[in-house]
C-alpha positions as CSV (number, residue, x, y, z in Angstrom):
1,X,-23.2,-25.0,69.1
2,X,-24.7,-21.8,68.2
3,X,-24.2,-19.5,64.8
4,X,-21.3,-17.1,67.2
5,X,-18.7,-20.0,67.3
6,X,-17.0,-22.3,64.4
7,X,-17.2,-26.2,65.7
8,X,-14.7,-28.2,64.2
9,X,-16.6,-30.9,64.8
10,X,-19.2,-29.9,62.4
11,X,-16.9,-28.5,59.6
12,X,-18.6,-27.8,56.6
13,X,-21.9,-27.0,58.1
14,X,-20.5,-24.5,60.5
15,X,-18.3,-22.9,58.5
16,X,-21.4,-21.7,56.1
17,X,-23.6,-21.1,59.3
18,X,-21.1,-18.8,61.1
19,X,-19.7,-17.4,57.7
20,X,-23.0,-16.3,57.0
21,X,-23.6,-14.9,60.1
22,X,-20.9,-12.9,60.2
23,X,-21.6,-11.6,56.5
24,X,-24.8,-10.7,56.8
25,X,-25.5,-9.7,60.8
26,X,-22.5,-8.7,62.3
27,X,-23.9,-7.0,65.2
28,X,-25.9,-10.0,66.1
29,X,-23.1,-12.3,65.3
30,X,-20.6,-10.4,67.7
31,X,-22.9,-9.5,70.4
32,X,-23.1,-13.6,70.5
33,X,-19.7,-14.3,70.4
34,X,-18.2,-16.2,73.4
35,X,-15.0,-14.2,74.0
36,X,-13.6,-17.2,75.8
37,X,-13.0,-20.5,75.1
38,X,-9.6,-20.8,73.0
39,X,-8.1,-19.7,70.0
40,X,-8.7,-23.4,68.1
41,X,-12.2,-22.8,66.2
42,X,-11.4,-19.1,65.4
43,X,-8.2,-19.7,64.0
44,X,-9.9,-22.5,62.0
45,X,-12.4,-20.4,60.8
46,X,-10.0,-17.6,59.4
47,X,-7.7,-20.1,57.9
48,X,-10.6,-21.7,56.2
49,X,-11.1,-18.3,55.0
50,X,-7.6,-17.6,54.0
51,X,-7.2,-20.8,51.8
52,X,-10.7,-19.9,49.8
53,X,-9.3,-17.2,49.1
54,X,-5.9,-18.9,47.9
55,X,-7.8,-21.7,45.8
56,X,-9.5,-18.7,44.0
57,X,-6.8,-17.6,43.4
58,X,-4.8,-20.5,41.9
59,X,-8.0,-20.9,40.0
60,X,-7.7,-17.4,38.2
61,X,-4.2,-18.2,37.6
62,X,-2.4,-16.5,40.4
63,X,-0.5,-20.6,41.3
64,X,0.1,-22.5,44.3
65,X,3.2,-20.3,45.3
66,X,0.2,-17.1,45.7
67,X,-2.2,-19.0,47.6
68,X,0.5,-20.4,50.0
69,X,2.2,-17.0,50.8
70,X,-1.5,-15.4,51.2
71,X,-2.0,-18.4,53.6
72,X,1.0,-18.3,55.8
73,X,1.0,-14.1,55.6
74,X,-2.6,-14.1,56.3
75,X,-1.9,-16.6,59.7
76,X,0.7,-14.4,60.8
77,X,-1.0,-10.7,60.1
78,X,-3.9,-12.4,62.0
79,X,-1.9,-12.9,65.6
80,X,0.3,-9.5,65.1
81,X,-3.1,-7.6,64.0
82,X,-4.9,-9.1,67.0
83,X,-1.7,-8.3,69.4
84,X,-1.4,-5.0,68.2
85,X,-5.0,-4.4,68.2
86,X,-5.6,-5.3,71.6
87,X,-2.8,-3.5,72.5
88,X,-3.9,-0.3,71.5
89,X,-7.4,-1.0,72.4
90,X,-6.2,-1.6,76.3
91,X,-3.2,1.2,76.8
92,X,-4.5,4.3,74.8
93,X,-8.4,3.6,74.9
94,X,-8.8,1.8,78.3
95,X,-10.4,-1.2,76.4
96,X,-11.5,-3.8,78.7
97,X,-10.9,-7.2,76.2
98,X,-7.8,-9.3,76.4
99,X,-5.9,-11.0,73.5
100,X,-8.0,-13.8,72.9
101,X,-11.1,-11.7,72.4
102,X,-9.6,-9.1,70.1
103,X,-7.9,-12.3,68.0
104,X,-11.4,-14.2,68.1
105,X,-13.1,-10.6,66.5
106,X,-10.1,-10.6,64.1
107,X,-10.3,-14.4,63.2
108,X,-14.0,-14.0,62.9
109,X,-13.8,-10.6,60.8
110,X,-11.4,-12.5,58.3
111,X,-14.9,-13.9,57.0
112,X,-14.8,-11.6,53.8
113,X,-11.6,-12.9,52.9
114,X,-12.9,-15.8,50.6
115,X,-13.9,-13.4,48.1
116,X,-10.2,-11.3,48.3
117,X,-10.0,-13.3,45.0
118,X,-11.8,-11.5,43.1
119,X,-11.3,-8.7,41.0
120,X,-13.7,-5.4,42.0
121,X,-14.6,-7.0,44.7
122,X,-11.3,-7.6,46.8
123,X,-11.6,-3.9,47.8
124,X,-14.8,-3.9,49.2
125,X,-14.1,-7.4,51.4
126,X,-10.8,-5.4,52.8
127,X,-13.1,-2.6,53.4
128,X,-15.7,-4.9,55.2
129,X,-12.9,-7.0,57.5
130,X,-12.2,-3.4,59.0
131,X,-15.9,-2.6,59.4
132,X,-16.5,-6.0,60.9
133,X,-13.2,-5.8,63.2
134,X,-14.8,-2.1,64.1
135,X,-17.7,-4.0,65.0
136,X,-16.4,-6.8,67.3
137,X,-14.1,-4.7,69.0
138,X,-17.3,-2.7,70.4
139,X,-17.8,-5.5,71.9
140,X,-15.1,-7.4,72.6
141,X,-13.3,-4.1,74.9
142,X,-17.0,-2.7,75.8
143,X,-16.2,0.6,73.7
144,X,-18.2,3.3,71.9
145,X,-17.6,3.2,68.0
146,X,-15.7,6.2,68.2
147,X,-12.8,4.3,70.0
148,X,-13.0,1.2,67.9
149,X,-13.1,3.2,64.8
150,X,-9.7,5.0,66.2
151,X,-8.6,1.7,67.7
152,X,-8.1,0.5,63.7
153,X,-7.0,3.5,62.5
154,X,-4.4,3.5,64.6
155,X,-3.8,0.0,64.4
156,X,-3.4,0.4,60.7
157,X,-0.9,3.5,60.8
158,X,1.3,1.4,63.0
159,X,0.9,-2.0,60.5
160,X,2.0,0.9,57.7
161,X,4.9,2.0,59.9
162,X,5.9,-1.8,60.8
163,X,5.2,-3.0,57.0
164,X,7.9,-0.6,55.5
165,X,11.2,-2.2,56.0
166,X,9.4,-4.9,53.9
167,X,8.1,-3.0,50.9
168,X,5.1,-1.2,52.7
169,X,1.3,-1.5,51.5
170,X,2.9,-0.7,47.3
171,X,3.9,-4.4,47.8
172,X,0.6,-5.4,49.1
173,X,-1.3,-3.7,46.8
174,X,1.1,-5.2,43.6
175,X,0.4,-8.2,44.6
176,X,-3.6,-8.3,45.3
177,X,-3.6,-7.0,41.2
178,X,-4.3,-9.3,38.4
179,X,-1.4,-9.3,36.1
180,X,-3.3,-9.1,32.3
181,X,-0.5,-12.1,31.5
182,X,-0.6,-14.3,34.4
């Protein structure tokens, strides 16, 4: 299987081959990416990603209660983010994609998550899923970067707007920060 998909088959060595990929030639890697053919390897891939990120965590001293909310939050964000994603994409943009490609961009794009972990860098890996999402969604609804880029903005206003009744991005944000006595 090439660099664009995850093969469960060959775990360990294709999650560092695609993770790679994705890190360090995104274009590339989503101009390669099947957009069929299931949502098995990518949701592998992100939650792959997504427990990294919770070991790190448990290993800085965050505990197993951290990394198993950041887990099942990051599983669920991932299929709402990719529905609402592809949503928008479609009805206000005329994307072209379906579901399953905007949720294979999104579990792909969850790559940077592994390093959410740590401290100064955590900013710049959220920073880098939304460039990387910007960057499969090109391709993924045959767009300009103008409506990807507005594609996640808006995307992101509505995940604010949804997010509230639950303690909004403050919550979020409290949580991602080391606590000096944790």
């Amino acid at each position: 299987m090439d660099a664009a998909e995850f093969d469960r088959s060959d775990f360990i060595y294709s999650f560092g081959r695609v993770w790679k990929k994705v890190m360090t030639d995104p274009q590339g890697f989503f101009l390669a990416m099947p957009l069929r053919g299931g949502l098995g390897n990518p949701l592998v891939f992100a939650v792959l990603n997504l427990a990294i990120a919770g070991i790190g965590f448990l290993l800085t001293g965050r505990g197993v209660r951290f990394g198993i909310i950041l887990l099942v939050w990051g599983i669920v964000r991932l299929f709402i983010g990719a529905a609402i994603l592809s949503l928008v994409a479609r009805k206000l943009f005329g994307g072209k994609g379906d579901f399953e490609a905007t949720f294979r961009v999104c579990a792909y794009a969850a790559a940077p998550l592994t390093l959410l972990w740590l401290p100064v860098i955590r900013y710049l890996a959220v920073l880098y899923v939304g460039y990387l999402i910007i960057v499969g969604l090109q391709r993924a609804h045959e767009f300009d970067s103008v409506r990807a880029v507005l594609t996640v903005v808006l995307t992101a206003v509505v995940g604010l707007v949804l997010s509230l009744p639950f303690g909004g991005p403050a919550r979020f944000w409290r949580a991602m920060r080391f606590a000096s006595a944790s």
